[in-house]
C-alpha positions in Angstrom: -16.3 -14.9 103.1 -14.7 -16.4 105.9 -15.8 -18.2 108.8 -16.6 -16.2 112.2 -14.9 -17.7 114.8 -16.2 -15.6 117.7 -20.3 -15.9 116.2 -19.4 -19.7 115.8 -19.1 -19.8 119.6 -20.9 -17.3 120.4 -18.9 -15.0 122.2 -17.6 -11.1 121.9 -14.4 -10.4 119.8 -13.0 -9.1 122.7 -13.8 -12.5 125.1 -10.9 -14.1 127.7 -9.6 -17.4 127.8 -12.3 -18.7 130.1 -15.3 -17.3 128.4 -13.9 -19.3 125.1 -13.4 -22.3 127.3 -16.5 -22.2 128.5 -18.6 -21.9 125.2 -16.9 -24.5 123.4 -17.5 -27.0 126.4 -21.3 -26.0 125.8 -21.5 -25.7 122.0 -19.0 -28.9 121.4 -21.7 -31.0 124.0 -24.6 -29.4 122.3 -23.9 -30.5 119.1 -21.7 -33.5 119.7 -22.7 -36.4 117.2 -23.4 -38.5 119.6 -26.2 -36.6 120.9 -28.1 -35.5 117.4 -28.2 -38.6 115.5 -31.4 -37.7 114.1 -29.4 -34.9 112.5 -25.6 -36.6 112.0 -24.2 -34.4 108.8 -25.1 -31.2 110.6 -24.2 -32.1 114.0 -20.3 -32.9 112.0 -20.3 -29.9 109.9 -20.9 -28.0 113.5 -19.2 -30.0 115.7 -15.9 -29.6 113.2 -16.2 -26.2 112.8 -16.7 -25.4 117.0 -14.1 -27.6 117.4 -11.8 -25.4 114.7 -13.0 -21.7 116.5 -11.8 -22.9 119.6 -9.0 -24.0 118.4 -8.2 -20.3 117.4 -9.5 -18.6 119.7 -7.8 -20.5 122.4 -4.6 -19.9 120.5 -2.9 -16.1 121.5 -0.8 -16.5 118.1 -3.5 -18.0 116.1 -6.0 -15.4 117.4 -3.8 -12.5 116.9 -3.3 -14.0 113.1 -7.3 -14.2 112.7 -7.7 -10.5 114.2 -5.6 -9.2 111.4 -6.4 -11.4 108.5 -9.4 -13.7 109.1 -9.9 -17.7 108.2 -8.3 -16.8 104.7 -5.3 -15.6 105.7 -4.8 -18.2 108.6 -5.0 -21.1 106.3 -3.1 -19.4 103.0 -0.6 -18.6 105.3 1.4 -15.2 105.3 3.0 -12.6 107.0 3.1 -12.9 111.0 1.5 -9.9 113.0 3.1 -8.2 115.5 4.7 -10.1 118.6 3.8 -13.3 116.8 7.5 -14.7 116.0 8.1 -16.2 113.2 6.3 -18.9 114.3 5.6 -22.3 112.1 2.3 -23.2 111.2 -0.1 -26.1 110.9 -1.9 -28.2 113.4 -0.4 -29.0 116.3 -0.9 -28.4 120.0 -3.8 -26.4 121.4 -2.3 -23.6 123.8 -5.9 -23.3 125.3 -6.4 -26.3 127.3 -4.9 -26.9 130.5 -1.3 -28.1 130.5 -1.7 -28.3 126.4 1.6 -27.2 126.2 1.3 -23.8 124.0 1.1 -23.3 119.9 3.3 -26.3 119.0 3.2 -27.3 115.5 4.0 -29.8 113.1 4.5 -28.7 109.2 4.6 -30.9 106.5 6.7 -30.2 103.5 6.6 -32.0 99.8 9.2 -30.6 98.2 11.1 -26.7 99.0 11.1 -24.6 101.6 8.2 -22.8 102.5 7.7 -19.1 102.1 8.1 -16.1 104.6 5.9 -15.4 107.6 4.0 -18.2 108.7 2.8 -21.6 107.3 -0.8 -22.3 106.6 -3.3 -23.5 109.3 -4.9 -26.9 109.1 -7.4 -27.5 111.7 -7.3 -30.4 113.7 -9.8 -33.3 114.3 -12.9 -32.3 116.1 -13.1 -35.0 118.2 -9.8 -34.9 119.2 -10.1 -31.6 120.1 -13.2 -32.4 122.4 -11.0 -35.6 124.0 -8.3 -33.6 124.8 -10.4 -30.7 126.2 -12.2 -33.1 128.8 -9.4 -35.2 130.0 -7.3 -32.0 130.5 -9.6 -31.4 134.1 -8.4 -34.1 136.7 -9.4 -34.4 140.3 -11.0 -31.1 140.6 -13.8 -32.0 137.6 -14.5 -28.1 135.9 -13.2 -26.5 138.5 -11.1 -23.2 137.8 -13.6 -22.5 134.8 -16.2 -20.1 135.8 -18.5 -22.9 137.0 -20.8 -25.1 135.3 -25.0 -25.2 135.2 -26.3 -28.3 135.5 -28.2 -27.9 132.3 -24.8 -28.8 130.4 -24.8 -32.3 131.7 -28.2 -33.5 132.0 -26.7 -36.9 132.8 -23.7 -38.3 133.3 -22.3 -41.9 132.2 -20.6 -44.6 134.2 -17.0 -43.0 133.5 -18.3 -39.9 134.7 -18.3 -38.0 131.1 -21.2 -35.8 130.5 -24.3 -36.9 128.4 -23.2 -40.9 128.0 -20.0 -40.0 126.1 -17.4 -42.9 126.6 -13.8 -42.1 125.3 -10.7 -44.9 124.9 -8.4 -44.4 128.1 -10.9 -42.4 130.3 -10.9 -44.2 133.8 -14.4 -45.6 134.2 -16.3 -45.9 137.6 -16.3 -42.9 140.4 -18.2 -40.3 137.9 -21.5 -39.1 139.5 -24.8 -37.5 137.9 -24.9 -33.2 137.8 -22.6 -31.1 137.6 -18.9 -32.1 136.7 -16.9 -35.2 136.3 -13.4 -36.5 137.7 -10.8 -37.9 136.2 -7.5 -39.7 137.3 -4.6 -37.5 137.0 -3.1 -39.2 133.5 -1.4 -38.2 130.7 -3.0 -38.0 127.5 -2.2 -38.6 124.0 -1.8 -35.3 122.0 -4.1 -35.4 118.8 -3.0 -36.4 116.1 -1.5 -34.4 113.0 -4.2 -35.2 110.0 -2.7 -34.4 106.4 -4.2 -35.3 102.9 -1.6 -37.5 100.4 -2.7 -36.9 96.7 -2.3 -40.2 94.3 -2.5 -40.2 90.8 -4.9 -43.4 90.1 -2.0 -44.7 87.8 -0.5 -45.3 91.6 -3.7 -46.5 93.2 -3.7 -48.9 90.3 -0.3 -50.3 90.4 1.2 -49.6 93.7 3.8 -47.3 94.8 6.3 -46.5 97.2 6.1 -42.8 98.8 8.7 -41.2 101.0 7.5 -37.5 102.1 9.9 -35.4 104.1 8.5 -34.4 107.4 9.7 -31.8 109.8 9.5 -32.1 113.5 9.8 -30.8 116.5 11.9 -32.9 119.5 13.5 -31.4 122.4 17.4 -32.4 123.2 17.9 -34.8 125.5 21.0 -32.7 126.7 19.8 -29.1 126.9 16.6 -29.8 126.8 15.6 -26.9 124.4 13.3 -27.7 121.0 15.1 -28.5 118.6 13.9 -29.1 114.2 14.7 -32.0 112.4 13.6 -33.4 109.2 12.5 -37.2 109.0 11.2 -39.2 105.9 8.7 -41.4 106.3 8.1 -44.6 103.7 4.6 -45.4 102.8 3.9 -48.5 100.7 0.7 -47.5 98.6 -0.9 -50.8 97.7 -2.9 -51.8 94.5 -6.7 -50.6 94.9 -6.2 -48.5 97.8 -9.4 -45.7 97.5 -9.7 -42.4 98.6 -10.3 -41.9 102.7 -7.3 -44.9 103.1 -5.6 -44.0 106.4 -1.8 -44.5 107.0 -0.7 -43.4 110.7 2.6 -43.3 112.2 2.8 -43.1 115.9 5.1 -40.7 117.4 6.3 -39.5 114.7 4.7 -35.7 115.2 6.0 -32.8 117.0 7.8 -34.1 120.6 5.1 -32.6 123.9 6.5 -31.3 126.9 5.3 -34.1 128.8 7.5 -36.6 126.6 4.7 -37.9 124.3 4.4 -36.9 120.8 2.0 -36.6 118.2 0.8 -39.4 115.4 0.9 -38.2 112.1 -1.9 -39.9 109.7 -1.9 -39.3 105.7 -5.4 -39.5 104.6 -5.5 -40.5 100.5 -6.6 -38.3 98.1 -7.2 -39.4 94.6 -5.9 -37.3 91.6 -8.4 -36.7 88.9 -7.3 -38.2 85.8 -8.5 -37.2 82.4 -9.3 -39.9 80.9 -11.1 -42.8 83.5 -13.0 -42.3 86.4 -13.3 -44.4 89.4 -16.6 -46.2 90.5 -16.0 -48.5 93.5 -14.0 -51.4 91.7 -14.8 -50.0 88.4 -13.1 -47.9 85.7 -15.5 -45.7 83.6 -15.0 -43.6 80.3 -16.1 -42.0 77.4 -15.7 -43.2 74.0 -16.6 -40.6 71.0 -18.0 -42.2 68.1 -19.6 -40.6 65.0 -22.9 -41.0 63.7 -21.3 -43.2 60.9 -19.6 -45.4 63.2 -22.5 -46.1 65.5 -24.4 -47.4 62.4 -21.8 -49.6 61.1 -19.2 -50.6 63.0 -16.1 -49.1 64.8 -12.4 -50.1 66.5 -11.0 -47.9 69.4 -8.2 -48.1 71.1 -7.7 -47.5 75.3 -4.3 -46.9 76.6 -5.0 -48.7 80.2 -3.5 -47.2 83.1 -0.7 -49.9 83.7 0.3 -48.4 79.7 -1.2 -51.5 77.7 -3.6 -50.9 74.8 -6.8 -52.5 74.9 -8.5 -53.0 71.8 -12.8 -52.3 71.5 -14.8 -52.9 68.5 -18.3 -53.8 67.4 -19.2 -54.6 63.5 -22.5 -56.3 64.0 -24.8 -53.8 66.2 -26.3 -50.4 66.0 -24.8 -48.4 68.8 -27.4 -45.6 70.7 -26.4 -42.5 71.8 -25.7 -43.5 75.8 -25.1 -47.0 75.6 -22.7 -48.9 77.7 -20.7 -51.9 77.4 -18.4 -53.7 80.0 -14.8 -55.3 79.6 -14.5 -58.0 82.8 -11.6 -57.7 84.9 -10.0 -54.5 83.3 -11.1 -52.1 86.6 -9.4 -51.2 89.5 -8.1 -53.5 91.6 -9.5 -54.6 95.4 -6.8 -54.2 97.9 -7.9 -57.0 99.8 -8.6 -59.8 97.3 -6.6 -58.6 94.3 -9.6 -59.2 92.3 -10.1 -56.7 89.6 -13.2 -54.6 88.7 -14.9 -54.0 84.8 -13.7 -51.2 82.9 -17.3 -49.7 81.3 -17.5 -47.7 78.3 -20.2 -45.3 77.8 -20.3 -44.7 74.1 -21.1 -40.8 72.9 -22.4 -40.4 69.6 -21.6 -37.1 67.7 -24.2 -36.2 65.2 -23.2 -34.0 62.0 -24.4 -30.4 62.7 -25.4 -30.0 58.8 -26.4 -32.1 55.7 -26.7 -31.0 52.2 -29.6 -31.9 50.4 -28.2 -34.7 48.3 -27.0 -36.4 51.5 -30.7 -36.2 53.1 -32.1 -37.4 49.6 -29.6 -40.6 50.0 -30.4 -41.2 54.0 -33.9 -41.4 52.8 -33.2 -44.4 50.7 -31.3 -45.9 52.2 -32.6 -45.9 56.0 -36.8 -46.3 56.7 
């Protein structure tokens, strides 16, 4: 079942903009990470998902989306409701905040056009979400929405942000304790657009050169109207890179009205391959050997993942069901010294599901 935006925050289905505004600002401080280290991995899983309500919510096309087809059909994309236009999806822009600049997007494509309606919704980064939320109020701290109790910030730091939060490019000094905080009249950098990049570990191994086709949104410098254009961007995947690797492109997202435009950052993913598995620096994997072979000796083959054939053999000890053994410098590779990892080999023996008497009668003799 879905998520429930409007329980998430904790507001009626049938809330305005400033009764959304007003619980995230108190849910996204309550459970900030900052403040609940004692309790970090729930504080993220409900900081991420406030911050994704809100995003929603304080959307009029998202909402109307979520109205008619809930979280599923906002993220699996589909056919627009009503009013909606057409419009493209993804994760860009948050029309709720204050001069946020309406439901601009940024979609990512890896190959073919997309299909009718609109594109799937990909949340964006909780705490940019919460940056951009605060530094959208300047001079007049909260004012213009619905007020603020003084038990949302119990204190206030040196920059003026509630509860000791200190953000990159917040101007520091002339913030005071209770209610509210000021900030300079500045422009602010539009989150960025987050999007996962699957790699087979045959690339992560190796290297590899990517070039994924991006579509964007910049307005003309002549008529000043938005205009789509399509962009590929390079990215040089380098030997031992792991799974969470960050690449980011500055300005490269959809173009703001105020001029600035979004970062896009490719997250990896890695592919799961059928035959090794990844541990750190290491390569692990399974060997089958029969009950005969573990007895008395065996030679394997392992097609490697830059397609050379290692060979692995043992004639002189008794392999046990379980066992491991290690080949040095035949793992992944480190991206930063280029030193290689072991490649270990758990060893499965299959035991024979039946014997005939004769071959129990010879066992016997043969074995104590």
């Amino acid at each position: 079942m879905g998520k429930d935006y409007y329980a998430i925050l904790g507001v009626p289905k049938d809330a305005d903009d400033d009764t959304i505004k007003k619980a995230y600002r108190k849910q996204a401080l309550k459970w900030h990470p900052d403040r609940n280290k004692d309790k970090a991995e729930e504080a993220n899983q409900k900081f991420q998902e406030i911050g994704e309500a809100f995003e929603v919510l304080s959307d009029k096309d998202k909402r109307a989306i979520y109205d008619q087809f809930g979280e599923e059909g906002l993220k699996g994309g589909g056919p627009p409701p009503p009013g909606a236009g057409g419009f493209p999806g993804g994760a860009g822009g948050f029309g709720g905040f204050p001069g946020g600049g309406g439901a601009r997007t940024y979609t990512f494509t890896s190959g073919g056009p997309g299909g009718a309606g609109f594109k799937p919704f990909h949340p964006s980064d909780a705490d940019d979400i919460f940056k951009h939320f605060f530094a959208s109020f300047g001079g007049g701290g909260m004012g213009g929405m619905g007020g603020m109790d003084s038990d949302d910030f119990p204190s206030a730091a040196a920059g003026g942000m509630p509860g000791g939060f200190s953000f990159g490019g917040m101007p520091r000094g002339g913030g005071g304790a209770g209610r509210g905080f000021r900030t300079q009249q500045q422009a602010q950098k539009p989150p960025a657009i987050k999007r996962p990049l699957a790699i087979s570990l045959e690339d992560l191994y190796k290297g590899v050169t990517k070039r994924l086709k991006v579509t964007r949104k910049i307005r003309d410098g002549a008529t000043g109207r938005s205009v789509t254009t399509d962009k590929i961007l390079t990215i040089n995947v380098k030997p031992g890179w792991k799974a969470g690797t960050k690449i980011r492109f500055p300005g490269e997202g959809d173009e703001m009205e105020d001029g600035q435009a979004q970062d896009i950052e490719f997250i990896v993913e890695e592919k799961p391959h059928p035959t090794f598995k990844r541990d750190g620096d290491n390569l692990r994997i399974q060997i089958e050997l029969t009950l005969g072979e573990a007895l008395t000796g065996f030679s394997k083959k392992i097609k490697t993942l830059d397609d050379r054939t290692l060979s692995v053999s043992n004639s002189h000890t008794v392999v046990q069901p379980g066992q491991e053994s290690r080949v040095s410098n035949e793992g992944m590779p480190n991206s930063k010294t280029g030193k290689k990892g072991d490649l270990i080999i758990k060893y499965i023996v299959k035991f024979p599901t039946h014997l005939t008497s004769e071959q129990k009668q010879r066992i016997k003799e043969i074995l104590p």
